[in-house]
C-alpha positions as CSV (number, residue, x, y, z in Angstrom):
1,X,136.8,-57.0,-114.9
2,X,139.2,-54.2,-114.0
3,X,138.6,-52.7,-110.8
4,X,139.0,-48.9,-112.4
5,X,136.6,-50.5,-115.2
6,X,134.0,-51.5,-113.0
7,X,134.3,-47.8,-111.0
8,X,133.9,-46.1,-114.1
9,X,131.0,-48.2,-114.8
10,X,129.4,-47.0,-112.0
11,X,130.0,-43.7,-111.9
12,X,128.3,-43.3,-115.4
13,X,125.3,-45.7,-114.2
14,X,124.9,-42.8,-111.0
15,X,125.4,-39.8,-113.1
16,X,122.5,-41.2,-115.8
17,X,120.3,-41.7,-112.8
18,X,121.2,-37.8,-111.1
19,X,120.2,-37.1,-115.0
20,X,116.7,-38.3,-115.0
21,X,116.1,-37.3,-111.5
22,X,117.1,-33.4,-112.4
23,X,115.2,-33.9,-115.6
24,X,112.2,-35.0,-113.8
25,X,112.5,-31.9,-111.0
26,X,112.6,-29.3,-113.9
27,X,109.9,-30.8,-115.4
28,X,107.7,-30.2,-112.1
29,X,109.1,-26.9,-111.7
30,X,107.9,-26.0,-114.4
31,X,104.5,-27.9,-114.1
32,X,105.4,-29.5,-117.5
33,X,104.5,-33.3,-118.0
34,X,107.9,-35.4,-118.1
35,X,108.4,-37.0,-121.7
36,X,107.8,-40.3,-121.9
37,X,110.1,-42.8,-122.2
38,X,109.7,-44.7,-125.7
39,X,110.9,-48.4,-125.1
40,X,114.6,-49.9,-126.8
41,X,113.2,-53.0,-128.1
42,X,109.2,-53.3,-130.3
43,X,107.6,-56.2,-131.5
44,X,106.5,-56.2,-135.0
45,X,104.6,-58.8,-136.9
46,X,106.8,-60.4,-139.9
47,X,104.4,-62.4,-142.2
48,X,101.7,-64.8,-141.1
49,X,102.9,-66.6,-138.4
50,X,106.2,-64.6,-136.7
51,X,106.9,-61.6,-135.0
52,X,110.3,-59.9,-134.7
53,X,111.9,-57.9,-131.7
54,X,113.3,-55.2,-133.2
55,X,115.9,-52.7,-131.7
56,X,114.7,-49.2,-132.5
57,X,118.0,-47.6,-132.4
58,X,119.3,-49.9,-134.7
59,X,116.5,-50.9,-136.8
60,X,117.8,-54.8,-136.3
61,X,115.8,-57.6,-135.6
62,X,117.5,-59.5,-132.5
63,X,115.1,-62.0,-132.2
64,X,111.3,-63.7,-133.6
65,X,108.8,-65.8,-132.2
66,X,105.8,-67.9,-133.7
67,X,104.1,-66.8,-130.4
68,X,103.0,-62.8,-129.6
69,X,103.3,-63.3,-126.2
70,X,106.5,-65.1,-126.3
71,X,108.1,-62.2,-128.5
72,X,107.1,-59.9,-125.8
73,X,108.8,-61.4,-123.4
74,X,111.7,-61.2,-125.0
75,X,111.8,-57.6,-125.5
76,X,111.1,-57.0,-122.1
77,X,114.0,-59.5,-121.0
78,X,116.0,-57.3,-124.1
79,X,114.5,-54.2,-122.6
80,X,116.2,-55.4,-118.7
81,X,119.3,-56.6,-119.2
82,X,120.3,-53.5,-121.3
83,X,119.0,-51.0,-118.7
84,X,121.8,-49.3,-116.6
């Protein structure tokens, strides 16, 4: 990847984290509770036997499993990777 890419990459990555950690001061100062962040990626049951990860900002499914557990870990793999 371009070097200026990768720079701008991380600028944006530090100035989301400065973000949450001013939202997270005015919220104390405040003496407000900090709102809660709703996960990216929610397993649903689809019929009898599957269950589908579904991106919540999309509505899309971007994956299904026969197993509950196994679905889960896919969203929270999902959920990771797509992080900044």
């Amino acid at each position: 990847m371009h070097p200026s890419i990768e720079l701008g990459k991380q600028v944006r990555a530090a100035l989301r984290t400065r973000s949450r950690i001013a939202t997270k001061d005015l919220y104390e100062l405040i003496g407000r509770p900090s709102p809660v962040e709703k996960p990216r990626f929610i397993v649903k049951p689809a019929g009898v036997a599957f269950f589908h990860v579904i991106d919540s900002s999309t509505g899309k499914a971007r994956g299904f499993r026969r197993d509950h557990n196994e679905a889960c870990a896919i969203a929270r793999r999902l959920e990771a990777e797509n992080r900044p």
